[in-house]
N, C-alpha and C positions, 0 to 999 in steps of 0.2 A: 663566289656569291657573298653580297653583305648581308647586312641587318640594320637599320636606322633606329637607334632606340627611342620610344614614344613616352613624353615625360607626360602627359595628362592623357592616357585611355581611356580616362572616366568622362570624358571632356568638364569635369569640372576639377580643378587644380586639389580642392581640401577633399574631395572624394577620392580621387585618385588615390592620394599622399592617406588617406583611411586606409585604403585596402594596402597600400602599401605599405604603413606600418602593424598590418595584421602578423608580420614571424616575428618582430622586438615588442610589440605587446601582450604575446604568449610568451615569446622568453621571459620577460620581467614576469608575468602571473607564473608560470610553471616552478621560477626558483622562489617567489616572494609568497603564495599564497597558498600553490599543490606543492610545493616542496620537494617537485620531484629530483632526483640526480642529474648533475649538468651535463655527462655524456649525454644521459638519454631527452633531458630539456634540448640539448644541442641539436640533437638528431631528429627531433621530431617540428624542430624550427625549420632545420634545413628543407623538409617533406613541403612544411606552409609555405618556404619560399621559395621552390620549384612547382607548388600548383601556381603561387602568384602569377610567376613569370612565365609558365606554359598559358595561362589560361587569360591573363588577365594582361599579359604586357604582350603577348603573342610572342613570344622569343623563341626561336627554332628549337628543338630538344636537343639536337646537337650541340648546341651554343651553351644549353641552360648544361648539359654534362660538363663541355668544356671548361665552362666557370667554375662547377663543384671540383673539378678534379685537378684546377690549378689551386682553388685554394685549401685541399687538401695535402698538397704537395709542396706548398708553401708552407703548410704549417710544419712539414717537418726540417725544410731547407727554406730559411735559415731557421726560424724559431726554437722548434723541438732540440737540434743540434744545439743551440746557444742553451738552452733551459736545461736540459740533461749532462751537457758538460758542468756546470753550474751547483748542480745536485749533485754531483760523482764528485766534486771538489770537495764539497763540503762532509761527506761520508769518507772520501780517504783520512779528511783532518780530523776527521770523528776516530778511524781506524787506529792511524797512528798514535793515536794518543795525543796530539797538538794540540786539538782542542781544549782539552784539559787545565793546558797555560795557556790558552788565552782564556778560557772562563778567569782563570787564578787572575789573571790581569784585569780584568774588568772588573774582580772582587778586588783589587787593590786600590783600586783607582774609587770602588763603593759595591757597598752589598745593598744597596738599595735598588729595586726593580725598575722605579720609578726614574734615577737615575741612568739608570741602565737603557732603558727605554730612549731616551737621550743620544747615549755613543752608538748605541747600535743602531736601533731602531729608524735613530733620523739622521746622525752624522754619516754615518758608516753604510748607510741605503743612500745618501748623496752622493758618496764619494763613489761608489760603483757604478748610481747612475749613470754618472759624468765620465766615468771610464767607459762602462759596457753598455749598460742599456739594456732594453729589450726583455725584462723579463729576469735576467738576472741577480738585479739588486735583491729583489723581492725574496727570491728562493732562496738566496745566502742567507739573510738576517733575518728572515721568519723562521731560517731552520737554526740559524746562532742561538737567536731567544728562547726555542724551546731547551735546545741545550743548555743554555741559563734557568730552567725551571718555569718557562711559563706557559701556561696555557695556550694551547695550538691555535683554539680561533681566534684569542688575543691578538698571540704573537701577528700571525698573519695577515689579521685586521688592523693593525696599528700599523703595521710598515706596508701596507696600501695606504694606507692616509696617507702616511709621513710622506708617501712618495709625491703627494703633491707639491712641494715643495721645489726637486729639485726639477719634477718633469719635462719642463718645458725647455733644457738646456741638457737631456740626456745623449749623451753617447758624441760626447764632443761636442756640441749646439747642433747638431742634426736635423732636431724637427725646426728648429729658425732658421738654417743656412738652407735647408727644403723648399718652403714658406717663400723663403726671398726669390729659388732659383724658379718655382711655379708661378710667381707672379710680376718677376721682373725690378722687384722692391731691395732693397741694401740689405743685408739680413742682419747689419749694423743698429738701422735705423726702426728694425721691427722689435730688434732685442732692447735699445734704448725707450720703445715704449711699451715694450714690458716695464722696463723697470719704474716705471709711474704707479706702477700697483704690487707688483708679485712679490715684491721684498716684505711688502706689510704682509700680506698671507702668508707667504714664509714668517714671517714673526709669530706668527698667530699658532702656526701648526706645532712646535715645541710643545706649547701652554696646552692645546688639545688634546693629542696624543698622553700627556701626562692626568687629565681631567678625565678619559676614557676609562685609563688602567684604574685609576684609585678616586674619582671624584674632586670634586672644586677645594674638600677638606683637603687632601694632597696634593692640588697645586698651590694651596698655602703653603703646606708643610716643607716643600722642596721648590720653593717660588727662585731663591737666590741660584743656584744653578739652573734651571731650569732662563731665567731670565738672560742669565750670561752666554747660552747656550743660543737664545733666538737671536738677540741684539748681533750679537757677532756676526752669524748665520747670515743675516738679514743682511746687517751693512756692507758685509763682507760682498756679500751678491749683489750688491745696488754697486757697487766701486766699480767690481769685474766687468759686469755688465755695459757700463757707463763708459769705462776708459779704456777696456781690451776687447770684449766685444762679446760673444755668444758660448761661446767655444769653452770655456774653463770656470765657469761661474761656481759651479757644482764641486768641482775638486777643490780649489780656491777657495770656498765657502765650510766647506769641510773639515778641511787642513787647519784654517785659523780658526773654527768653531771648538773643532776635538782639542786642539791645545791650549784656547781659554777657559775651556774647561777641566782641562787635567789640572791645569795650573790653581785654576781655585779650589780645584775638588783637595789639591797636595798641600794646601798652605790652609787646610782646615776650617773654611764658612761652614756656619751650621745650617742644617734643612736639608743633612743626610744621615742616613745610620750611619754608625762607625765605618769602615772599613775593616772585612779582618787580613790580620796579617799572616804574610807570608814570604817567602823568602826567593822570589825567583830574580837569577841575574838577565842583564839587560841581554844577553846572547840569548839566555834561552826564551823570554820572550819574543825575540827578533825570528827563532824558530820556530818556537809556536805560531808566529802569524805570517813567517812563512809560506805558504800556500796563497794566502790572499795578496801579498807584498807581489809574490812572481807572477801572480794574475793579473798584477795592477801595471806590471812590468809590459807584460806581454801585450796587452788590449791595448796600452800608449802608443807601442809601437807598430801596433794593427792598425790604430785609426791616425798615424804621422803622415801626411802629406809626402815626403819621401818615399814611405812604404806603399801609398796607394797609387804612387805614380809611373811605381812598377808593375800595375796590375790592369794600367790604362790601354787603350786602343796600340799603341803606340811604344808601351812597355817594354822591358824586357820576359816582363811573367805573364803578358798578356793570353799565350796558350795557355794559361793552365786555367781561365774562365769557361767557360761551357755556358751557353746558352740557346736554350729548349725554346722553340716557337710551340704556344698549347694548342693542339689539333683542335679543328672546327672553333677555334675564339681567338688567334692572335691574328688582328688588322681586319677579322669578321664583323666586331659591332662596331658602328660609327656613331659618336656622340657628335649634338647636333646644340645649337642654342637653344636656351641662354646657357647652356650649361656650361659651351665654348663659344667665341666667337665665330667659328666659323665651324664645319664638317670638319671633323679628325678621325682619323681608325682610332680605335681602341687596341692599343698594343697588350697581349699578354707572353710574356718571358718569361721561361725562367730561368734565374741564373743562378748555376752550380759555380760558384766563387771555394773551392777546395782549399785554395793555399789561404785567401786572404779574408776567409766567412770569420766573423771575429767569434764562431764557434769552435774553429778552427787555436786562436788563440788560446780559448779557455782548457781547448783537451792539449794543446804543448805545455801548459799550467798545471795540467793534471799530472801528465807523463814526468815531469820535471818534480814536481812534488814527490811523486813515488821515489823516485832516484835521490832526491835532497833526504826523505824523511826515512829509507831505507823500508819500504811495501815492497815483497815481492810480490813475484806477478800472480802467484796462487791466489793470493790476501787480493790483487788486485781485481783478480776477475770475478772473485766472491763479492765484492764491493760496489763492481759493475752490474751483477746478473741482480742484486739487492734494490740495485735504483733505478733497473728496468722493470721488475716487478711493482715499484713502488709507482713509477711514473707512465705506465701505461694507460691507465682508464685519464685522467688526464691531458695525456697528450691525443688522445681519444675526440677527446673533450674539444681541446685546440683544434683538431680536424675539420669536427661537423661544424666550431665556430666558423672557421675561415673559408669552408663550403658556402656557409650563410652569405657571409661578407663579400664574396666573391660573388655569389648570383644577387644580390644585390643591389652591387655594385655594376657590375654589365649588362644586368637587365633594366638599368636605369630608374628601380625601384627607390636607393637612395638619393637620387637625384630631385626624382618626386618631393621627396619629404623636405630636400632641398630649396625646391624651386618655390614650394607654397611657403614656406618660411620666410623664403626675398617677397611676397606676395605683401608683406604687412606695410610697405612703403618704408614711409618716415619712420616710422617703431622699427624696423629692422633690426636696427644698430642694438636694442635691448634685446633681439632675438640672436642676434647672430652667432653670439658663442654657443646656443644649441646646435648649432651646426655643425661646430668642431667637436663638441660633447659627441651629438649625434657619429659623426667620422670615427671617433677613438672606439665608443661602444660597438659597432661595427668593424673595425678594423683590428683593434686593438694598441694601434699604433697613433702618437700624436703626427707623425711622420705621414703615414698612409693616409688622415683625416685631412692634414694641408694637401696633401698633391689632391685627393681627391675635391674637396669644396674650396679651395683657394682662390682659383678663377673664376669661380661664382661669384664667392668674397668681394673680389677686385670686382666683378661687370657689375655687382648691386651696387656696390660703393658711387660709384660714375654715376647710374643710374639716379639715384638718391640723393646727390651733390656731398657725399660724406668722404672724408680722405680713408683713401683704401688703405691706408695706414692700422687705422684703427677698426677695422674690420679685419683684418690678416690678423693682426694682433689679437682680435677677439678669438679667432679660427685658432691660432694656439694656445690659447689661457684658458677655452671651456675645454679646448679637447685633454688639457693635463687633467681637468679637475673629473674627467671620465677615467683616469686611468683605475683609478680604484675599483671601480665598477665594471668594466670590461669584463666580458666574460673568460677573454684570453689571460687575464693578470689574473683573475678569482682561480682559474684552472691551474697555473701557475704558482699562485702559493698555497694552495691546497693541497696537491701534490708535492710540494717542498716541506710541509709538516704533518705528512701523512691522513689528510683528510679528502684525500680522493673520495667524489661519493656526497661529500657534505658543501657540497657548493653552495647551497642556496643558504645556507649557515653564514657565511663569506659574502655574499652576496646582499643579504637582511643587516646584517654589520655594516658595511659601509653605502650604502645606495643612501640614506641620511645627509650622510656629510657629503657626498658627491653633489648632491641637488642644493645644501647650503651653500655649499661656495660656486657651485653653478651659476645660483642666485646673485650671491655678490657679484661675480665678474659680467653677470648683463648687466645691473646695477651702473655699475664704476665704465663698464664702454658705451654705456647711454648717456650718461652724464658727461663721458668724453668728447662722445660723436655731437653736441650740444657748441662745443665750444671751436669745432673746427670748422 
């Protein structure tokens, strides 16, 4: 037996699309104004969005279960797996004492915070992006920074920003190669128009982040790094983008960022405090960052084309997939127009990917680490029980989020919010990056935001006479500028600097700068959508 999902129950589209964002306008009040705790804002979201959907979308209770408890089970395969391997890395290199040279190296290179804020914060949270994704960058280098000395909500909040930057080309170009495959578009020709814009806000983000920690007097003080740090960044990402494609922007950008920076920070420009010195050789630095080098090792060859084509239909490691059809909801709800062009079931799956979950990578990163840096297993399992203590209400947190997101999502609730947005006509195109905002905030994922409104993307585009181009485009460049704001990245480095609990702390921090640069990129694809 199916279900037909009803996108206007209200029969009037911005009614509807009211009650439908009745669970994300208590989430934003619950963390922004009651201040309550995000497990329990999560949880009591999840209740508003299973009365919505029982009462107001008529969705079977069977269905409305089915949806909480894939995206509950989602949130721990792959998510929580990628997130907690993640945290265990970064507490063995705490354990073994590695961390210690690489603080010493980054105080080599400057003891200045402001700098610092720089290699970690934005180079070294691209470069993971670009490898891992998902959650990961975030937990490493908000929990680097505290070990550098700095403040937790800081730390955490500035490498949520800074992640804007590399977003939209995380985890190998993922959420553009997505993008391309849900809507039939070159994921060439959607990354080549990013780069019409997102190089300048990648410029921009360097100067930000450094105006956060210390104010506008500090990005005077530290303007000449701080500058050699964006430019590079920036052009470096306009090049990749433009002549190799989606795939490597972020490591590329990274790689010649951190080195024209070392290089001028080593040859003495002023507009940093000294450096102090110290005396470590070039081996035991390469040990000290050890851990992260074999993670970077690992995740490459997780996400290689070679690698993933042993995992394919067709494979040789194609057993070791497992994939779970979820009782009463896979092929039950059928999405109907505009959402698609025609009737489709709604698949829900889930796949236990064991060997090739790139969660998977990070714990052979972990295990490898212990055996290079000499942890035994006693020291190990203390290390472990440490970061399941620390990251439980958290990944708690991620639960009830992706419960939300999940009955949301199948009970056609976002779709609503979706469909009255195409509703503006001509103005669209200023609206449309809400939509991928809208996807991330719910999802958590820029990945999950295109599959989900992508096709919409495209059918308004047509509809409108506007090239679907630049409305896909839009669909990826608001849903980066959500990544900060997600409830699932707040839970995430919350829990990576032990502020489980203080979410909406996290939350009041950056929901500002998400909605500024929201702003710009309807701005910049309105002005777009004008000229094609």
């Amino acid at each position: 037996m199916t279900w037909t999902q009803i996108y206007d129950p209200g029969h009037n589209i911005f009614i509807s699309a009211a009650i439908a964002a009745l669970p994300i306008v208590f989430f934003f009040l619950a963390l922004t104004l009651f201040k309550i705790k995000g497990y329990l804002a999560a949880f009591l979201t999840v209740l508003i969005a299973v009365a919505v959907a029982l009462n107001f979308y008529h969705m079977p209770v069977k269905a409305v279960i089915g949806a909480a408890s894939y995206g509950a089970t989602y949130s721990i395969w792959p998510i929580a797996y990628i997130v907690f391997g993640a945290v265990f890395l970064y507490k063995l290199t705490v354990k073994s004492g590695a961390f210690e040279v690489i603080r010493q190296s980054i105080i080599s290179l400057t003891d200045d915070p402001r700098v610092q804020i720089l290699i970690v914060g934005f180079v070294f949270n691209s470069f993971l992006e670009g490898a891992a994704g998902f959650g990961a960058p975030i937990a490493i280098t908000a929990a680097l920074l505290v070990g550098l000395g700095f403040d937790p909500i800081k730390a955490a909040g500035l490498c949520l920003v800074a992640n804007i930057a590399p977003g939209s080309f995380g985890a190998i170009g993922i959420p553009v190669i997505v993008a391309g495959q849900v809507t039939g578009l070159s994921p060439n020709l959607i990354a080549a128009q990013l780069s019409t814009f997102m190089p300048y806000i990648s410029f921009t983000v360097p100067f930000l982040i450094v105006a956060i920690l210390s104010g506008f007097k500090g990005v005077k003080e530290v303007w000449r790094p701080t500058l050699v740090t964006a430019l590079s960044y920036s052009l470096t990402q306009w090049f990749t983008i433009r002549f190799i494609g989606p795939e490597l922007p972020d490591i590329t950008s990274a790689i010649v960022s951190l080195s024209c920076l070392a290089v001028f920070l080593k040859i003495g420009k002023k507009g940093q405090s000294p450096a102090s010195e110290n005396h470590l050789t070039l081996g035991s630095i390469i040990k000290g960052w050890s851990p992260f080098i074999i993670l970077t090792v690992f995740v490459l060859i997780w996400c290689s084309s070679i690698f993933k084509q042993m995992f394919s239909p067709s494979g040789i490691l194609a057993g070791t997939t497992v994939n779970i059809p979820i009782p009463w909801l896979n092929n039950v709800v059928m999405k109907v127009a505009p959402l698609v062009p025609k009737t489709t079931p709604y698949p829900a799956i889930l796949t236990l990917d064991f060997i090739s979950a790139t969660g998977t990578a990070i714990f052979l990163a972990c295990v490898t680490t212990m055996l290079l840096l000499k942890i035994n297993l006693r020291a190990g399992k203390q290390v472990f029980v440490e970061t399941a203590k620390e990251l439980y209400k958290p990944i708690m947190t991620i639960m009830f989020v992706l419960s939300f997101a999940f009955i949301a999502n199948y009970s056609g609730e976002s779709a609503t919010l979706g469909i009255a947005l195409a509703r503006t006509a001509q103005y669209f195109p200023a609206v449309s990056p809400i939509l991928g905002w809208l996807g991330v905030f719910l999802t958590g994922s820029v990945v999950s935001a295109n599959a989900l409104f992508g096709g919409l993307q495209h059918t308004t585009a047509n509809q409108i006479g506007v090239s679907p181009l630049i409305l896909i485009t839009a669909n990826v460049a608001g849903g980066t500028m959500a990544k900060m704001l997600s409830p699932q990245s707040i839970a995430v480095a919350a829990g990576a600097v032990g502020l489980a609990g203080r979410e909406s702390a996290l939350f009041r921090f950056t929901i500002k700068y998400s909605l500024i640069f929201l702003g710009i990129v309807c701005f910049v694809i309105f002005i777009q959508s004008l000229n094609f």
